[in-house]
C-alpha positions, -999 to +999 in steps of 0.1 A: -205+260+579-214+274+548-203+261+510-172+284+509-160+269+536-137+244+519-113+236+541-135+232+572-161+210+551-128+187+538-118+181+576-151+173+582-154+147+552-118+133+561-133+125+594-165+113+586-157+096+555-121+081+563-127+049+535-136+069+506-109+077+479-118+117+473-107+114+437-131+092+430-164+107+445-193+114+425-205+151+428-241+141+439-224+119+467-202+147+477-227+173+480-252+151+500-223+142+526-214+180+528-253+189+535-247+159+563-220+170+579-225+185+615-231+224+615-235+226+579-264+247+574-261+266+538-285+264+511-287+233+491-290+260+462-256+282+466-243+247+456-227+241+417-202+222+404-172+250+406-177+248+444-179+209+445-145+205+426-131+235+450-140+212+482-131+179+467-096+194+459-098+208+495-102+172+506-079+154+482-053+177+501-065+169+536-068+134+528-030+135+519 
């Protein structure tokens, strides 16, 4: 999985992180869960704040 993966890395936080509110995450927090997530293997680096609001939105959606 890789940071443009959006929709795969929201499934994957839904799952993982079922009692967390996505509206409310901090960006640091979100991007340490991504990087945690099973088969994510991208570099830390690639990683800004356009594509964390991209996936948060992603997982707002899912998470609805």
């Amino acid at each position: 999985m890789k940071w443009t993966d959006t929709l795969d890395i929201a499934i994957g936080l839904t799952e993982t992180k079922s009692d967390v509110d996505p509206r409310y995450v901090r960006f640091t927090d979100l991007m340490n869960w991504v990087m945690a997530l099973p088969g994510f293997d991208d570099d830390p680096n690639r990683c800004n704040e356009k594509v964390l609001e991209a996936i948060q939105m992603a997982w707002i959606d899912e998470a609805d």
